[in-house]
C-alpha positions as CSV (number, residue, x, y, z in Angstrom):
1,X,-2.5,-0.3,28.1
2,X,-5.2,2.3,28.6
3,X,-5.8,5.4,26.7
4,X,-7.4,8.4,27.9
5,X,-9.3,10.6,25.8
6,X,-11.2,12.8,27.8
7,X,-10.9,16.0,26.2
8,X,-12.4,16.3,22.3
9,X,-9.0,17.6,20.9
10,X,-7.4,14.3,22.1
11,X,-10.2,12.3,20.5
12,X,-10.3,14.1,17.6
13,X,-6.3,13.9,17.1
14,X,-6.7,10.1,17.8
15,X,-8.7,9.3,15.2
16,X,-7.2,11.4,12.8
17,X,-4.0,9.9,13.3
18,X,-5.9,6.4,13.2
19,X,-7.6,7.0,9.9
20,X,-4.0,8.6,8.4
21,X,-2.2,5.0,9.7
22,X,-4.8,3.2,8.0
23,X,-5.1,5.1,4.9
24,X,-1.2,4.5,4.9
25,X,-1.3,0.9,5.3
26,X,-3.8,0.3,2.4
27,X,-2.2,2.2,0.6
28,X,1.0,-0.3,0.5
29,X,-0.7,-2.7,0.6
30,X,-3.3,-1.9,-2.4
31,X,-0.1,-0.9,-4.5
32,X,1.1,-4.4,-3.9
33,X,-2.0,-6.7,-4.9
34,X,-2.5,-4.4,-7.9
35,X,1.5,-4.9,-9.1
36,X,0.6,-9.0,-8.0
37,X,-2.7,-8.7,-10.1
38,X,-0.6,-7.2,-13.1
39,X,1.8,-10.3,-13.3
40,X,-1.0,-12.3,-13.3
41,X,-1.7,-11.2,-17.1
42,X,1.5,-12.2,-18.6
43,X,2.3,-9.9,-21.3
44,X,4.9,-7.1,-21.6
45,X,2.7,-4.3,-21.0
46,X,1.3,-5.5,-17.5
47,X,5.0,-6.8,-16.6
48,X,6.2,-3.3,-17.3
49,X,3.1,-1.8,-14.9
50,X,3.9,-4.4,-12.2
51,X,7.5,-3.2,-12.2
52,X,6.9,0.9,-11.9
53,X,4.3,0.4,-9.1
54,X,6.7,-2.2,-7.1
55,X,10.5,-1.0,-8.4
56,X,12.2,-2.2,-5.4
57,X,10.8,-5.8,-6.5
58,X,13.5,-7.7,-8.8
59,X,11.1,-10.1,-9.6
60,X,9.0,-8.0,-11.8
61,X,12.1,-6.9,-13.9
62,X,13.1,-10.8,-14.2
63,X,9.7,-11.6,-14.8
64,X,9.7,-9.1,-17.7
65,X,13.2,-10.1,-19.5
């Protein structure tokens, strides 16, 4: 599949939208190495980190009862 971008406002726009997808996806992704990183330190407070930055994971709150 071929893009054209021959105008500036169509390259601009592409890479603006490019940049806000990537920003996007590490920002999902950084959330869920750092909640992975917290578990790695096994201790209440780090538990309790883990399971406010990842809520929809159960594993944190089993992790941390």
């Amino acid at each position: 599949m071929r893009v054209t971008l021959h105008s500036a406002i169509r390259k601009i726009t592409f890479i603006v939208v490019s940049v806000l997808a990537m920003a996007t996806y590490l920002l999902l992704v950084g959330r869920t190495y750092r909640a992975e990183w917290l578990t790695s330190h096994v201790n209440a407070d780090s538990l309790e980190a883990a399971r406010v930055l990842e809520p929809g994971n159960a594993d944190y709150a089993h992790d941390l009862g």
